[in-house]
C-alpha positions in Angstrom: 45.1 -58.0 72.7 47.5 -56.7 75.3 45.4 -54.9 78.1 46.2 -51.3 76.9 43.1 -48.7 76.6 45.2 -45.8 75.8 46.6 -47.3 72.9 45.1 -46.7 69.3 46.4 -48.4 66.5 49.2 -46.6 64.5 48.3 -48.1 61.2 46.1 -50.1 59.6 48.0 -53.4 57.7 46.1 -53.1 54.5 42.5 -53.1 54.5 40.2 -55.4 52.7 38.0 -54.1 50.0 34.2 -53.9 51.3 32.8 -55.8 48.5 35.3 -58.7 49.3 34.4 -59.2 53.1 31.5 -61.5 54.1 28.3 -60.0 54.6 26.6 -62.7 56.1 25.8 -60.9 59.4 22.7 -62.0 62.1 20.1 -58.8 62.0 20.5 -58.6 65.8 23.4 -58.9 67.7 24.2 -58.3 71.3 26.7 -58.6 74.0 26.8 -57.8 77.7 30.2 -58.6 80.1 30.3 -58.0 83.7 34.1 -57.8 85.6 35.1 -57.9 89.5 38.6 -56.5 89.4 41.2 -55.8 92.3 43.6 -53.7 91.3 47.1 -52.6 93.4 46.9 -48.7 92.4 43.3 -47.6 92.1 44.4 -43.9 91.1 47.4 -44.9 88.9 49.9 -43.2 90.9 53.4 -43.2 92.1 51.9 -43.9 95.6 50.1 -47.3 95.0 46.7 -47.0 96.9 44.3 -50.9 96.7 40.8 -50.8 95.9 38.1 -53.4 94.3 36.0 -52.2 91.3 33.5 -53.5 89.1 33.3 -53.0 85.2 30.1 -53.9 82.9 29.6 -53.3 79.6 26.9 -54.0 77.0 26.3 -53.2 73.1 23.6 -54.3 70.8 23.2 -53.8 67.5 20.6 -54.4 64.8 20.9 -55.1 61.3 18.4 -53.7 58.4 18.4 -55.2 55.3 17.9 -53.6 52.3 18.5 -53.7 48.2 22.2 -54.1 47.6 22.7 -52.0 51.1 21.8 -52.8 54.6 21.6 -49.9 57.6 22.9 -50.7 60.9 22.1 -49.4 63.9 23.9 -49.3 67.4 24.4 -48.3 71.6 26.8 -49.3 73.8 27.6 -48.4 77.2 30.4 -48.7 80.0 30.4 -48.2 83.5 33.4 -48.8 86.0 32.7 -48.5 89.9 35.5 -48.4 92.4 34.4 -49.2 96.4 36.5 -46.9 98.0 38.0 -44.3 95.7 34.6 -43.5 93.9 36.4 -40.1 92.4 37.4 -42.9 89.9 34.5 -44.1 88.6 34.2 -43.8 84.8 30.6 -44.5 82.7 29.7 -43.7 79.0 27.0 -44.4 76.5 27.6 -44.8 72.8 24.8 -44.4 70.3 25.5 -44.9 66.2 24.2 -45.4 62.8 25.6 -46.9 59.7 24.7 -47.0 56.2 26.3 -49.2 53.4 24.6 -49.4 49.8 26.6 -50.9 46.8 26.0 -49.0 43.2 26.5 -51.6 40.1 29.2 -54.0 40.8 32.0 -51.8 40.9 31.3 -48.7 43.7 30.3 -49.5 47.4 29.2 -46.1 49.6 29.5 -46.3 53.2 28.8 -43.5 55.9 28.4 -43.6 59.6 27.4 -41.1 62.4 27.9 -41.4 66.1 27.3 -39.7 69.3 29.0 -40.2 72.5 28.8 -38.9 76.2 31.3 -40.1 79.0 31.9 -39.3 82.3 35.6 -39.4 83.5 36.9 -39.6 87.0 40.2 -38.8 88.5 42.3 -37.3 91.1 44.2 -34.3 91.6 47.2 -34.0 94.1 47.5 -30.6 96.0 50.7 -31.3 98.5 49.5 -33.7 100.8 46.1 -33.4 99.0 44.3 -35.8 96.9 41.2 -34.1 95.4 38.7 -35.6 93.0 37.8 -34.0 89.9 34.8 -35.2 87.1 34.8 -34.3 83.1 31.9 -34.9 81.4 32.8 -35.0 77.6 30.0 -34.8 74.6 31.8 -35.9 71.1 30.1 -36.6 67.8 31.5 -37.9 64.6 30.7 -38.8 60.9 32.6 -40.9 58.3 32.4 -41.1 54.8 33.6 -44.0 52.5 33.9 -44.9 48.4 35.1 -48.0 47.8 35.9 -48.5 43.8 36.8 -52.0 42.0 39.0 -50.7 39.3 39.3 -54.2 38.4 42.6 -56.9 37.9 42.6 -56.9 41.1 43.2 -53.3 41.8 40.8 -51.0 44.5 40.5 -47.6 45.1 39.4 -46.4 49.1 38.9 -42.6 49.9 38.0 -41.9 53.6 36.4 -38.6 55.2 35.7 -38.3 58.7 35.0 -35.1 61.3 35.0 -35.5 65.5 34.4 -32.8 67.6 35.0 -33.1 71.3 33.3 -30.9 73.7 34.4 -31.6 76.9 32.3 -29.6 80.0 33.7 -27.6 82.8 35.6 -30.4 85.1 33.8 -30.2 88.7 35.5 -30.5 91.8 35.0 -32.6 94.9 32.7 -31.4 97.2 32.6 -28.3 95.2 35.5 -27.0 96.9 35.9 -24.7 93.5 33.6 -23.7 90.8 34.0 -26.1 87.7 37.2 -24.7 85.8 37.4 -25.7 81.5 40.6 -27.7 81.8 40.3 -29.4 78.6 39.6 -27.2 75.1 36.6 -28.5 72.6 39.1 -30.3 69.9 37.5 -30.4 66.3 39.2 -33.0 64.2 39.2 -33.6 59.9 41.0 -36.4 58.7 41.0 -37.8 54.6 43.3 -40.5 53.4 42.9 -42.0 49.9 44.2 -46.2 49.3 45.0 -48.0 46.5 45.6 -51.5 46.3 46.1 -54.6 44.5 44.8 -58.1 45.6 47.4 -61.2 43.7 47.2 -64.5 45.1 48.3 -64.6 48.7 50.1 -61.0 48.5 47.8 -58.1 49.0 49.7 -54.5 48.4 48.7 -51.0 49.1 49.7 -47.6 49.3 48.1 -44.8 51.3 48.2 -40.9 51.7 46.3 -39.3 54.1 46.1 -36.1 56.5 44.5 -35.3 60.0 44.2 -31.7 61.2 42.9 -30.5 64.5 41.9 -27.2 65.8 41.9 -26.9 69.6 40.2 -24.0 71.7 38.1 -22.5 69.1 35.6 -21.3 71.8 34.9 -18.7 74.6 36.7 -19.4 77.6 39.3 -21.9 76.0 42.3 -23.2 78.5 44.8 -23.0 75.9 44.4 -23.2 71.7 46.4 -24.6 69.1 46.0 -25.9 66.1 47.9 -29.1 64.4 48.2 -31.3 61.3 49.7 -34.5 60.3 50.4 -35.8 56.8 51.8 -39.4 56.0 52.2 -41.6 53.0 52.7 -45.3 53.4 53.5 -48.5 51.6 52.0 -51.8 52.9 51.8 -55.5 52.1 50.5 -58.4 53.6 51.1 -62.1 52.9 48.8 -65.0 53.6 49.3 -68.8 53.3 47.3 -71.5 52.9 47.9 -73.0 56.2 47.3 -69.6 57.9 50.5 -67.6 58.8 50.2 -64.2 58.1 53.0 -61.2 57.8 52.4 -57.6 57.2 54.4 -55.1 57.0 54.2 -51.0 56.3 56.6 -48.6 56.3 56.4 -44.6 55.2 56.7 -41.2 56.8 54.7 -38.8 58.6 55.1 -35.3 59.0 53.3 -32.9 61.8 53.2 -28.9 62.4 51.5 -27.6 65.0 51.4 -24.9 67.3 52.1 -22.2 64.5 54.9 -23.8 63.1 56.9 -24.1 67.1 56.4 -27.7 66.5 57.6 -29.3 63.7 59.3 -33.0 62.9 59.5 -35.4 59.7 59.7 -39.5 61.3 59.9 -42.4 59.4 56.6 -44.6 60.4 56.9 -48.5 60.6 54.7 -51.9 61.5 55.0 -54.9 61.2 52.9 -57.8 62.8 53.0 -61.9 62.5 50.4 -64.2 63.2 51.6 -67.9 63.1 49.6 -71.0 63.8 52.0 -73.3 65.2 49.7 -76.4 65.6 46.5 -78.4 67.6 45.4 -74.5 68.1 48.9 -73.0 69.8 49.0 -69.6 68.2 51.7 -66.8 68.6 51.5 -63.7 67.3 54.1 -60.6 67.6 53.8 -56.7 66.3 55.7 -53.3 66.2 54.3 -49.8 65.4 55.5 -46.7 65.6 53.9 -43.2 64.9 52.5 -39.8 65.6 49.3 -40.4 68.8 47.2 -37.0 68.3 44.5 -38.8 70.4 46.7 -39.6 73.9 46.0 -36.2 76.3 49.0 -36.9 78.2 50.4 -34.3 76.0 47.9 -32.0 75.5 49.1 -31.5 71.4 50.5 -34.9 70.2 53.1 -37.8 71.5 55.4 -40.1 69.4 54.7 -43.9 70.4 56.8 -47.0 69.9 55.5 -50.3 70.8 56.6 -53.8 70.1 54.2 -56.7 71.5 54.3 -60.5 71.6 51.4 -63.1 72.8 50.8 -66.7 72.5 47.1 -68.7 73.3 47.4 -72.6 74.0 44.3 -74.7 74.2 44.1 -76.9 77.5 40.6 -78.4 76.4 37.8 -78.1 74.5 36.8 -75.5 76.2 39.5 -74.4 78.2 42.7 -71.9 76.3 45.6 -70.2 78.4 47.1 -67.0 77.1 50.1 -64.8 77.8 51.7 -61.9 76.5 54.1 -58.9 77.0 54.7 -55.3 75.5 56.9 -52.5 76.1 56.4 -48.7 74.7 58.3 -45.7 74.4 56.0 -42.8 74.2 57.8 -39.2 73.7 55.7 -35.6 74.7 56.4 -33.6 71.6 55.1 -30.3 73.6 55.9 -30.6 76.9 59.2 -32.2 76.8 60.1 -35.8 78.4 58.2 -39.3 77.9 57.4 -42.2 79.5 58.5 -46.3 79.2 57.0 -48.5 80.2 56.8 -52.5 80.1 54.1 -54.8 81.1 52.4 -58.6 80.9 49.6 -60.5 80.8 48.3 -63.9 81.6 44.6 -65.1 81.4 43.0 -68.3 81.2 39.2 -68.4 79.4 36.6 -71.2 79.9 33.7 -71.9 77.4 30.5 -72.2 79.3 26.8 -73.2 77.7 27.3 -71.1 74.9 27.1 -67.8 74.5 28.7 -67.7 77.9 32.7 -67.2 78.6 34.2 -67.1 82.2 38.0 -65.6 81.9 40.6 -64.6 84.8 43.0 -62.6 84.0 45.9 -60.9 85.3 48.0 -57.5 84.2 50.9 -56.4 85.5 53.1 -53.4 84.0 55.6 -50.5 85.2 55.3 -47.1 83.8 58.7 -44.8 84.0 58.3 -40.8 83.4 61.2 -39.3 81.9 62.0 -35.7 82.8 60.3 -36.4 86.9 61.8 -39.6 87.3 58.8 -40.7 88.3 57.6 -44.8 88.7 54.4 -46.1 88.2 53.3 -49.8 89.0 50.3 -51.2 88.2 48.6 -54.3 89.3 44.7 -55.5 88.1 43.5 -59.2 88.2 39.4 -59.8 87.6 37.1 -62.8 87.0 34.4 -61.9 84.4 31.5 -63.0 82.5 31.6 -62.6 78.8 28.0 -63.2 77.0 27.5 -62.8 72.7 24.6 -63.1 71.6 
């Protein structure tokens, strides 16, 4: 994928049915990466500032079995240390358990719960003035899933989940202040119901589902609103034989939020294409576009368009190149303006003794904010290690 962390996924091109996908899972399962990365604007700014970092992750995660069910249990962690502009470091630590358990041979149950607590650096600029600031965030979350085979090919998928984000009074540098609340505690409900139909190489679906959000509901709130989104979608996927695969969906959202002051019906769109061209050349090429509730740049919600296109070519048994590009439109519904912005990649990956993989990669893009016609540019190459075990 296109190196973009802020991005989430718009929609999801029709999901399989649990009970169709392959269990057959190892009971333990690991993986560990460490990164050197030099990157051309440490604190992602308009005044491009070079620093080295380091990035390592890990996550394991074991697998219990049990009758007609299995529980899974997870942790994960992520740490990021700059040299020089340490106000930018970034770590977190992931914990999270899972539960699946099949009734008779038509009803699958699934739920999950999950905590999380990150620590997020940046910067804030005062004139002349560049002052480091640190949020520590706490968020836990729970899903809820049926999954019913209603038989000729036809399954039913409801979906519950509940977040709430509690993020901590952000401290300042040197403690030139006492630690403000700039970021409300967001709690966050979401349900969608999908029905869909499996035929041959066609898979079609249909889904309805809402998300609402209230923001602030606690002493000593920043700012409070509350929000919630509503869309109903059509999707459909095609798969051949020789493994090219086209999905599309297309529907409409609707959002209210802020008591009604914000308020706008969109159409919502994807599409994505995956097409083995041949002796392992792949190209692949998608579009999205819909309501981001999750992206603080706005502190309610942004509109984001995005159209991506990448291509991987093996240069050996163990050697594959890669490239790709993107570019985004991303509108602030509350505070007015937006940002585009276009970037690329290129990376080339080398199979070691397995489990091992050695990758260098490069990412360049250009961020442009509407309304300060301000420019961003950003520049990050790393080597890494990649271990799964």
């Amino acid at each position: 994928m296109l190196n973009s962390r802020r991005f989430l996924p718009l929609l999801v091109l029709v999901a399989t049915p649990a009970w169709a996908q392959e269990n057959e899972q190892p009971d333990l399962r690991a993986s560990l990466s460490l990164e050197r990365h030099v990157t051309a604007n440490a604190l992602e700014s308009s005044f491009p500032l070079t620093d080295w970092y380091t990035a390592l992750r890990g996550s394991i995660e074991r697998t219990l079995a049990l009758e007609n069910g299995k529980i899974t249990l997870g942790a994960a962690m992520e740490a990021k240390r700059f040299d020089t502009y340490e106000m930018e470091d970034d770590r977190g630590v992931t914990l999270s358990a899972s539960a699946e358990q099949r009734v008779g041979n038509r009803l699958e149950l699934r739920g999950s719960i999950g905590w999380m607590l990150s620590s997020e650096g940046d910067d804030l600029a005062l004139q002349d003035t560049i002052i480091g600031i640190r949020t520590v965030t706490e968020t836990f979350l729970a899903t809820a899933q049926a999954g019913i085979d209603l038989g000729k090919g036809f399954a039913l998928v409801i979906d519950a989940g509940v977040m709430r984000e509690t993020p901590r009074p952000t401290r300042f540098e040197a403690d030139i202040a006492e630690p403000q609340r700039l970021t409300p505690r967001k709690d966050r409900l979401e349900l969608a119901a999908k029905l869909g139909r499996t035929a041959g190489s066609w898979t079609l679906a249909g889904t309805a589902g809402s998300e609402f959000v209230a923001a602030g509901r606690q002493g000593h709130a920043p700012y409070r609103f509350s929000l919630s989104r509503h869309k109903a979608v059509a999707e459909a996927k095609w798969t051949s034989e020789t493994g090219i695969g086209i999905g599309g969906a297309i529907g409409a959202e609707y959002l209210t939020a802020v008591g009604g002051a914000l308020s706008d019906l969109r159409p919502t769109y994807a599409l994505a294409l995956e097409l083995p061209v041949r002796s392992g050349i792949a190209l692949r090429a998608s579009l999205a576009a819909g309501f981001d509730t999750r992206n603080t740049d706005d502190p309610v919600a942004s509109w984001l368009e995005r159209r991506e296109i990448e291509a991987s070519l093996p240069l050996g048994e163990k050697l594959t190149f890669g490239v790709g590009l993107y570019s985004s439109w991303r509108e602030y519904l509350s505070l007015g303006g937006g940002e585009k912005a276009h970037g690329a990649y290129s990376e080339l990956s080398y199979a070691l003794a397995k489990p091992v993989t050695v990758t260098f990669r490069v990412d360049a893009s250009t961020a442009r904010f509407i309304g300060t016609d301000t420019e961003i540019p950003r520049l990050d190459a790393y080597l890494g290690l990649r271990a799964n075990m």
